[in-house]
C-alpha positions as CSV (number, residue, x, y, z in Angstrom):
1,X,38.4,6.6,-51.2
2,X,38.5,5.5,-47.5
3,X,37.8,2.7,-45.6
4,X,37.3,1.3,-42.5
5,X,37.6,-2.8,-41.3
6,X,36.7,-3.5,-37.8
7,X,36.3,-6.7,-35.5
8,X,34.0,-5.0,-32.7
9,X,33.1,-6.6,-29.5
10,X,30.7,-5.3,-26.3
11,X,32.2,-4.8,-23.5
12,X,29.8,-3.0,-20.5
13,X,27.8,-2.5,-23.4
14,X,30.0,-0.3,-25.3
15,X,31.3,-1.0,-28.7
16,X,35.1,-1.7,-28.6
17,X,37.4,-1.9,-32.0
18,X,39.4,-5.1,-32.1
19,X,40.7,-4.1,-34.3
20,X,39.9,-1.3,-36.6
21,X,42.0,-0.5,-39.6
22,X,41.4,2.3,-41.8
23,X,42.4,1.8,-45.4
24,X,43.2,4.7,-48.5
25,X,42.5,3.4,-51.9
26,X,44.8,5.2,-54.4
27,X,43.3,4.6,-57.6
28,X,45.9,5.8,-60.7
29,X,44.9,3.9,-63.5
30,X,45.4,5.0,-67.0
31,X,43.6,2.6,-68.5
32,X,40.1,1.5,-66.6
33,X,41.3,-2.5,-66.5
34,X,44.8,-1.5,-65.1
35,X,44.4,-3.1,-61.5
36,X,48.3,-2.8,-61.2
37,X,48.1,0.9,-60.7
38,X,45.6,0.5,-57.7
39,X,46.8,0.6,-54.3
40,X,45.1,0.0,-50.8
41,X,47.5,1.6,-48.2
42,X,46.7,1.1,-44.3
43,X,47.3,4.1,-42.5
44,X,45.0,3.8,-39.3
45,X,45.1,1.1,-36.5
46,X,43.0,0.7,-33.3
47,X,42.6,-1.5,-30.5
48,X,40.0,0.0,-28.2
49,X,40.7,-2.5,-25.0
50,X,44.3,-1.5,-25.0
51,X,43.8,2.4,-25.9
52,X,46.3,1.7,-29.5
53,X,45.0,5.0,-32.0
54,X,48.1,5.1,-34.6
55,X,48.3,7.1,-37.5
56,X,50.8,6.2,-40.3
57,X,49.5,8.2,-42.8
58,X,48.3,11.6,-42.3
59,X,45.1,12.6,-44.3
60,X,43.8,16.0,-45.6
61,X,40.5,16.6,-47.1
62,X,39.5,12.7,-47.4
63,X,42.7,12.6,-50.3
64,X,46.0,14.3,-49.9
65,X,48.6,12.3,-47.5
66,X,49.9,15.4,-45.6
67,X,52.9,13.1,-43.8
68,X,54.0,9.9,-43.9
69,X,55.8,7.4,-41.1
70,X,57.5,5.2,-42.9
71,X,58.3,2.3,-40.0
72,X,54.5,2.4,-38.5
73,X,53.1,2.4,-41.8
74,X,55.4,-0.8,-42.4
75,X,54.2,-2.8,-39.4
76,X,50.3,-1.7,-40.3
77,X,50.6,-3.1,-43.5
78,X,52.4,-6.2,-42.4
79,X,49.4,-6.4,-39.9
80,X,47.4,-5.5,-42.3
81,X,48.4,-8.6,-44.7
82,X,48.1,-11.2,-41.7
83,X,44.8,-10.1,-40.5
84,X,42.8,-10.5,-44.3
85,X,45.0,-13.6,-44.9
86,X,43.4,-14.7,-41.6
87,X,39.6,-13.7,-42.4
88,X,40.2,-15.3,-46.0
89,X,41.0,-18.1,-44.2
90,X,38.0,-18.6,-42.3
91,X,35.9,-18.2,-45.1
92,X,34.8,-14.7,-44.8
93,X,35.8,-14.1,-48.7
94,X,33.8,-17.0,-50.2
95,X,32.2,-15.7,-53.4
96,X,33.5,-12.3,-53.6
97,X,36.1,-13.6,-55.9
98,X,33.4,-15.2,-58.2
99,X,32.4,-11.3,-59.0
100,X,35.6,-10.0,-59.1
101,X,36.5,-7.4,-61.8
102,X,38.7,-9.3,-64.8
């Protein structure tokens, strides 16, 4: 599965991404209460105002990771990590763990 977190703003009354990240969610669990062998992996950043489009992960056919930069998918993650630690802390995540799987 994929999936997109974005921050937009307007600006001349266009939508702008600031940020967008795009997120694969590799799911290989054996066993259906196995969370440990689920992975989200950030492989797209954007920042419209500054024209930023990377790619760190290249996807075919909405699965299959056709290449891999190992550095840039580093630093999305890392941004990645500091950007939901960031919305948890301003109370965006309130409740969602209440209905979180066990």
């Amino acid at each position: 599965m994929l999936y997109s977190l974005c921050h937009y703003y307007k600006q001349n009354g266009d939508l702008m991404q600031d940020p967008e990240m795009c997120f694969a969610v590799v799911d290989n669990r054996e066993r259906s209460k196995d969370y440990t062998a689920v992975y989200v992996v950030p492989y797209m950043y954007q920042q419209a105002n500054l024209g930023i489009y990377q790619e760190s992960i290249q996807i075919e056919e909405g699965c299959f990771f056709s290449s891999f930069d190992e550095r840039q998918q580093a630093q999305h993650a890392a941004f990645a990590d500091s950007w939901l630690d960031n919305i948890e802390q301003q109370g965006f995540l309130l409740g969602l763990q209440e209905g979180a799987p066990e």
